[in-house]
C-alpha positions in Angstrom: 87.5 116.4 127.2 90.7 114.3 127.5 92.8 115.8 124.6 94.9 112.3 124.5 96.1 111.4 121.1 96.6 107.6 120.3 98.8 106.4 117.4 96.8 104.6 115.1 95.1 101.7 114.4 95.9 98.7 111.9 94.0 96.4 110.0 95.0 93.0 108.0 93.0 90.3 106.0 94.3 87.5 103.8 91.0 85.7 101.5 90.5 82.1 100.6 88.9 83.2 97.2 87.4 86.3 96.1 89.3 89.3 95.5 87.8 91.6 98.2 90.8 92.6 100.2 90.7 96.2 99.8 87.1 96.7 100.6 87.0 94.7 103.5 90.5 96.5 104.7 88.7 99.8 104.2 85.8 99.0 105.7 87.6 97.5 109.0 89.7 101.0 109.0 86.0 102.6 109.2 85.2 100.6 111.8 88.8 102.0 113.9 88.7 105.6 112.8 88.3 106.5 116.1 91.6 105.6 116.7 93.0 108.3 113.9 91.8 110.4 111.8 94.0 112.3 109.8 95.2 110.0 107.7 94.4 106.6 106.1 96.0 103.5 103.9 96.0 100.2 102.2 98.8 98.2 100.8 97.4 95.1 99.0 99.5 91.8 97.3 98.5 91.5 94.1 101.0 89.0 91.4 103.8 88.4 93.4 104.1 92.6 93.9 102.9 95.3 96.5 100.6 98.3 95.9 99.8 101.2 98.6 97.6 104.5 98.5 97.1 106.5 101.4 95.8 109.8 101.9 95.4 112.6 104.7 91.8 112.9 106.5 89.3 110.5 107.4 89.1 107.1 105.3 86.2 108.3 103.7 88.3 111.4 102.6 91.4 109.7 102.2 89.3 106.8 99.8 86.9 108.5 97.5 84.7 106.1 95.4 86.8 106.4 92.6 90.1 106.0 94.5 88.7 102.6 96.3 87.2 101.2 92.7 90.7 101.8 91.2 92.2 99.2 93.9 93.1 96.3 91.9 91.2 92.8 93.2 93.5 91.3 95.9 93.6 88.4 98.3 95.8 90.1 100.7 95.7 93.3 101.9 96.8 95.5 105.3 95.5 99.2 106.3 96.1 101.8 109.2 94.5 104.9 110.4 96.8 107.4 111.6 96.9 109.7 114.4 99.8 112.6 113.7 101.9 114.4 116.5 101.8 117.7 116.2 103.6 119.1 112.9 103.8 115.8 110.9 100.4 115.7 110.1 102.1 115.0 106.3 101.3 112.4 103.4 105.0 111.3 103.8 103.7 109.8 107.5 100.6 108.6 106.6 101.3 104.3 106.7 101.3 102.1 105.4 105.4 102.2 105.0 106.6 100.1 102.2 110.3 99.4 102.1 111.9 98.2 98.8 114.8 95.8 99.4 117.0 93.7 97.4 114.7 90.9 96.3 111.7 92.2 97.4 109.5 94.5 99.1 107.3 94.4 102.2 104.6 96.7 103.7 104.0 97.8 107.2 101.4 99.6 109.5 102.3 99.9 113.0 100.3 101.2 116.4 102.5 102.4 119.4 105.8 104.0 120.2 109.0 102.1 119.8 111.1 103.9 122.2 114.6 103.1 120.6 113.9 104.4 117.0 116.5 106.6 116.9 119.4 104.7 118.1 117.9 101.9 115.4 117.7 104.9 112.8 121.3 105.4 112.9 122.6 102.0 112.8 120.3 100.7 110.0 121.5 105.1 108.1 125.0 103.3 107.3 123.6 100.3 105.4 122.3 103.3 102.6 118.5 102.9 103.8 117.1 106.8 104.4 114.3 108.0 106.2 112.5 110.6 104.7 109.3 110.6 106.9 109.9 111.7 110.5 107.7 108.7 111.9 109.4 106.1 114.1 107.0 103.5 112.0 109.2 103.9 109.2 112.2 102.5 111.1 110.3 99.5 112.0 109.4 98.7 108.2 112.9 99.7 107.1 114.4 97.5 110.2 112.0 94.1 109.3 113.0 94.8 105.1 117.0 94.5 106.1 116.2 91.7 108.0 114.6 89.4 105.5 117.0 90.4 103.1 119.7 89.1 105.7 118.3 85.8 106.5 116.0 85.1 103.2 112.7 84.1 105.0 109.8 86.6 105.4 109.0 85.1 109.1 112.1 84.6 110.2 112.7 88.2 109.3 110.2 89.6 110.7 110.7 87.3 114.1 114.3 89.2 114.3 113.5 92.5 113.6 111.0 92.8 116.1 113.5 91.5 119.1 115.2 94.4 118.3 112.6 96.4 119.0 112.0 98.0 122.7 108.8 99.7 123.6 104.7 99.1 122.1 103.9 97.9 118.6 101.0 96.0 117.0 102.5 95.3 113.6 100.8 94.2 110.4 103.7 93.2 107.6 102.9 92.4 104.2 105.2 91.2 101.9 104.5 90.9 98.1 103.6 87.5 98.1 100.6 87.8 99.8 102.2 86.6 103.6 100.6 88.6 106.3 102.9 88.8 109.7 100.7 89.9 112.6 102.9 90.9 115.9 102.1 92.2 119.2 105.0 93.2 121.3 106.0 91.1 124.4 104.6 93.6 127.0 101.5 93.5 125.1 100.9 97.3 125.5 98.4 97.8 122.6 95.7 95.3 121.6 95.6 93.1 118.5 93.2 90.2 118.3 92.6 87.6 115.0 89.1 86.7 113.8 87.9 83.8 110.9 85.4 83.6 108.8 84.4 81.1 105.7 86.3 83.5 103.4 89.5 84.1 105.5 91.1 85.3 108.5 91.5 88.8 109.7 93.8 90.8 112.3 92.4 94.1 113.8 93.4 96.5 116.5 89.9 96.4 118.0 87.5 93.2 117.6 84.6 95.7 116.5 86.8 96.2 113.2 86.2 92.5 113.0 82.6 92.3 113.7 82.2 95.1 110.9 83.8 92.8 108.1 82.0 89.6 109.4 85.0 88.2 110.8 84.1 86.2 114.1 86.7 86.8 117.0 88.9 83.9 117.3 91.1 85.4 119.9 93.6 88.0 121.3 96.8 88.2 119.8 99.3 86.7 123.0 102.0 89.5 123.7 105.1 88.3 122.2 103.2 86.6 119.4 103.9 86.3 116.0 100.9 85.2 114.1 101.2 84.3 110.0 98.3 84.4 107.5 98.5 82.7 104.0 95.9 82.2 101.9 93.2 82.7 103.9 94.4 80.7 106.7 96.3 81.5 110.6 99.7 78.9 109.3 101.6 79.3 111.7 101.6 81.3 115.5 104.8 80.9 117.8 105.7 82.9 120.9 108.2 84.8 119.6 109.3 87.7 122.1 109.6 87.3 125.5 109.9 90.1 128.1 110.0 90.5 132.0 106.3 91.8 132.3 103.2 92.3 130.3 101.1 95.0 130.9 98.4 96.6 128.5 98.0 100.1 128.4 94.7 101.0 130.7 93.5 103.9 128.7 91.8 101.3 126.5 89.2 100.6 128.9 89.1 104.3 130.0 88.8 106.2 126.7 90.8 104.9 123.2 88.6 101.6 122.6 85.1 101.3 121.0 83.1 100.7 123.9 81.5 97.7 122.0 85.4 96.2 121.7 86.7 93.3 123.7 89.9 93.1 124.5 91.9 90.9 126.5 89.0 89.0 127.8 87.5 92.1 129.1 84.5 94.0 127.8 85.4 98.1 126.8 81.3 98.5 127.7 81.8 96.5 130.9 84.6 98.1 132.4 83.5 101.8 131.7 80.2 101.0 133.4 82.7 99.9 136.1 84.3 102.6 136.4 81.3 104.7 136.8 79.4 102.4 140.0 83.0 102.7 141.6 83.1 106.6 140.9 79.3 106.9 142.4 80.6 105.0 145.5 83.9 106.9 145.9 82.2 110.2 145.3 78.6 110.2 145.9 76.9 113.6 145.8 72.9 114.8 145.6 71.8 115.6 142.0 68.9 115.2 139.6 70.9 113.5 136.8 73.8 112.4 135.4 74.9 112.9 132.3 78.6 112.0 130.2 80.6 113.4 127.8 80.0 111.7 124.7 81.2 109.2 123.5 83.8 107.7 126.2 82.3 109.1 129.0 78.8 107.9 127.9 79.3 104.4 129.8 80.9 105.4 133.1 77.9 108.2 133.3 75.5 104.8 133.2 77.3 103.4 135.2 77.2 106.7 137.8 73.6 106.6 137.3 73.2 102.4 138.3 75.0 102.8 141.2 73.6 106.0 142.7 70.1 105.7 141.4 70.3 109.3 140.2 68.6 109.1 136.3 70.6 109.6 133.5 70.2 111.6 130.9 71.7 112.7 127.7 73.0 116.2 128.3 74.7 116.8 125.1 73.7 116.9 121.4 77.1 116.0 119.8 77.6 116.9 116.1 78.5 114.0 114.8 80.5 115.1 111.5 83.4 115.5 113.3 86.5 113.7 115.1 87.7 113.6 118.5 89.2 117.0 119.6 92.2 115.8 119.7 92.8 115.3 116.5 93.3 119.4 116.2 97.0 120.0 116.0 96.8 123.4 118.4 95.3 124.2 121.2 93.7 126.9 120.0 91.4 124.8 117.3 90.8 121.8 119.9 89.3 124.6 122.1 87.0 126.3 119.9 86.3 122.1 118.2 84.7 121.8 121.6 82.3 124.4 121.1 81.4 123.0 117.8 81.2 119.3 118.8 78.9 119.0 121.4 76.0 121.4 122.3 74.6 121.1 125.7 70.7 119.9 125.9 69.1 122.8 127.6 65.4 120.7 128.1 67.6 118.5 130.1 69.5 120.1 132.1 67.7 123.5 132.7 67.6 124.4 136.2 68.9 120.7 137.5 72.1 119.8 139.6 74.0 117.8 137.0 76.5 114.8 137.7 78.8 115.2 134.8 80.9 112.0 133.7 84.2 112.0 131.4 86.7 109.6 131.0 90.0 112.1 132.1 91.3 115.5 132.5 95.0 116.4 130.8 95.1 119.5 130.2 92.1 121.2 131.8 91.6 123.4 128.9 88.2 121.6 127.8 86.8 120.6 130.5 86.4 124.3 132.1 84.7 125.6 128.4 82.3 122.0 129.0 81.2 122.8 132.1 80.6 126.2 131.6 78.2 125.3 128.5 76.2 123.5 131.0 76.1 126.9 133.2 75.0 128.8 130.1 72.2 126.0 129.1 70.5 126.5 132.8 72.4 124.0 135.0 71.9 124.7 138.9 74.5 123.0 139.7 77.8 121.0 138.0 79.4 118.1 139.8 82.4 116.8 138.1 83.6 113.5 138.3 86.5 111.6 136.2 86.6 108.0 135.6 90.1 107.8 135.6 93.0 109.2 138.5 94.9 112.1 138.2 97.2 111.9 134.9 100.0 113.2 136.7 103.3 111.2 134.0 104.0 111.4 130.7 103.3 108.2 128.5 106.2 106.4 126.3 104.1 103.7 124.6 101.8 105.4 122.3 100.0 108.3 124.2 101.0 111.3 123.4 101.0 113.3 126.3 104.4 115.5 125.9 106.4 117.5 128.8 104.4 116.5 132.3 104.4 120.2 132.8 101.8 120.5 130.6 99.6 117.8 132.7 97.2 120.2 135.0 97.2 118.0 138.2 101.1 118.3 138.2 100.6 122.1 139.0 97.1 122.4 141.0 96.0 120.8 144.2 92.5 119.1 144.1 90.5 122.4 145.1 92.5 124.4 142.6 91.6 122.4 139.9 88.1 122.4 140.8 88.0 126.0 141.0 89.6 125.8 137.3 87.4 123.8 135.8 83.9 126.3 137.2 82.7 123.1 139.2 80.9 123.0 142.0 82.5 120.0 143.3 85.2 117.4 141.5 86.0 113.7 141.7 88.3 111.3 141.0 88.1 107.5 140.7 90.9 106.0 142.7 93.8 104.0 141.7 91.6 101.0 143.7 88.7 101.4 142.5 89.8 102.0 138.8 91.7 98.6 139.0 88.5 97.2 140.6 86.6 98.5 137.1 88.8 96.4 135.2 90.0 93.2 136.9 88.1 91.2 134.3 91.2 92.3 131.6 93.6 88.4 131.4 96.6 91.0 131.2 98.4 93.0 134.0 97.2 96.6 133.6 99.8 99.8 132.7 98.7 102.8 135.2 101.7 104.5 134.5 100.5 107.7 133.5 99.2 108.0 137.0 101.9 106.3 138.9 105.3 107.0 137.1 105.8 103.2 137.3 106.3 101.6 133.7 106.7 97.8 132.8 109.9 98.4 130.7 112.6 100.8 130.8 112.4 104.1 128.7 115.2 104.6 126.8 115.8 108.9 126.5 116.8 108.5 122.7 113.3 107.7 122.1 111.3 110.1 123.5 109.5 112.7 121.9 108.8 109.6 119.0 105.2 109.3 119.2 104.6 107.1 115.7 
């Protein structure tokens, strides 16, 4: 029901022995494709040089089979899943980026939004390095290539290419060698954590990626950390980048992270439920069940349901051979993905008054067709209620969200909305109670999407740059 679009996810490993690098890349990226779906790819080190294929679609589409077998054996390899704005949903986006330099030639997958990429794209245009892909991911591996060619050390490279950097980025950086650069940027926006095994080490957007590959979590990757893998082993981890506050985007806990995830000390499954007791207290109403909207409002529905002592009960039968609406580059096709995605259980909800449970409302396009479904199936009644506040500000940092004109509690009051949406009555968690949910998180939270208050400047040349 949300219609947010996240950028991405990435994926690194580096082996002790064995050769397994691709595999256990692609089967981490399964393990994130909720995170993007429309494209997918691996760079591997293999003899001192670098090899990427990428394709458009799901991993599974975007790796056949054949196309995975073909993968030479590797020790080293990084991956991404890719979310596309709309209109560059194009092969030439899809990361991995690898940049060719002087003497060498690195690899980079990056999840966020660097809000100076243009002012870096034309400073780094007069050194001869072009841009053909529109993605602001590209600047970043193009940036981090000049700068190991300037100071001659991979790291060190790396290290000053990223202070350059202003706004949210995980980064995964390869270089042909087999060194694997893992970076989180100072605020700490978007998560990164490391896992070990006997085999190797691994670095994952989400720690379910590394639960997938048999990787045990080790730890959170520290905002401002810069974390090196070589053969198999964490070498070397410094605090690299420093800024004035850290602050990890909420929506991780609301809606982008697999509920089974922990990140930053705080359980996805445990704050959603959260959310849901603290929704049930702030809007209690009389009903025969709840029910969410699967998946990320599954949890907070449960959660509901604790609280209030109201059952719960699945409401939906979702078909589960397809993505996240969002991932539909018009409105038109995420409206009608609705109708194909989830089917409303009409043994369930058949003459009831239904609590209904999602995670957000942006545009208020979905959520009206949803709720009207559960009219059609027999529902008596439909009580709406949203585990997170009113989205009411554009994000900068890797949500793309576009012109706040097109966020529906910028232009209708709380009634008018409900009216919108068919509901019989509507509900939103509070600021309070939504920080409540997710005290547990070691990291100050970002709710700037509902407040208008950011933990670092925007810069206006970035905008619109949602790689």
């Amino acid at each position: 029901m949300a219609s947010l679009r996240e950028a991405c996810a990435v994926f690194g490993v580096s082996l002790k022995e064995g050769e397994e690098a691709a595999g256990t890349c692609y089967n981490g990226l399964l393990a994130l494709q909720h995170r993007g779906q429309e494209g997918a790819g691996i760079a591997l080190s293999k003899d001192n040089a670098l090899l990427c294929k990428k394709g458009l679609g799901l991993v599974s589409e975007a790796f056949s089979p054949e196309a995975l077998r073909d993968l030479p054996p590797a020790r080293a390899a990084i991956g991404h899943a890719r979310y596309s704005t709309t209109g560059s949903n194009t092969l030439e986006n899809v990361q991995p980026f690898v940049t060719d330099y002087l003497t060498g030639r690195i690899a980079t997958a990056h999840n966020g939004n660097v809000t100076n990429a243009l002012s870096l794209r034309k400073k780094l245009r007069p050194f001869g390095l072009e841009f053909p892909a529109t993605s602001d991911s590209q600047v970043v591996s193009s940036l981090i290539a000049y700068q190991v060619l300037r100071k001659g050390d991979f790291l060190t490279g790396v290290r000053d290419a990223c202070r350059l950097l202003r706004g949210a980025f995980s980064l995964v950086v390869l270089s042909g060698h087999g060194r694997l650069a893992a970076v989180r940027d100072p605020n700490g926006y978007r998560p990164l954590c490391l896992g070990v095994s006997p085999q190797g080490a691994a670095v994952a957007s989400e720690s379910c990626a590394l639960d997938s590959c048999g990787f045990s979590f080790l730890r959170d990757v520290a905002p401002g950390e810069i974390v090196l893998l070589e053969g198999g082993e964490i070498t070397r981890c410094e605090r690299a980048l420093t800024a004035p506050r850290q602050s990890l985007c909420v929506f991780e806990y609301v809606y982008f992270a697999r509920p089974d995830s922990l990140i930053d000390g705080l359980s996805v499954y445990t704050a959603r439920l959260g959310m849901g007791r603290a929704l049930a207290r702030e809007h209690p109403v009389e009903a025969d069940l709840v029910c969410g909207v699967p998946d990320s409002g599954l949890e907070a529905a449960m959660g509901y349901a604790l609280e209030s002592g109201i059952p719960y009960a699945s409401g939906f039968v979702k078909n589960r051979y397809m993505g996240r609406s969002f991932i539909f580059p018009t409105q038109a096709q995420r409206e009608h993905a609705v109708d194909l995605k989830l089917n409303p259980l009409k043994a369930a909800v058949a003459g009831k008054r239904v609590v209904l449970v999602d995670d957000s409302i942006v545009r208020g396009t979905t959520c009206g067709k949803i709720v009207s479904s559960l009219r059609r199936a027999g529902a008596r009644e439909v009580h709406l209620r949203i585990s997170s506040p009113p989205f009411t500000h554009t994000c900068y940092f890797g949500t793309d969200i576009g012109d706040e004109g097109n966020l529906i509690a910028n232009r209708l009051s709380l009634s008018e909305l409900q009216a919108r949406t068919g509901a019989d009555t509507l509900g939103y968690i509070s600021l309070e109670g939504l920080q409540e949910a997710c005290r547990g998180s070691r990291l100050p939270l970002c709710y700037g999407c509902f407040t208008g208050e950011y933990a670092t400047q925007v810069e206006s040349s970035g905008k619109g740059v949602f790689e």
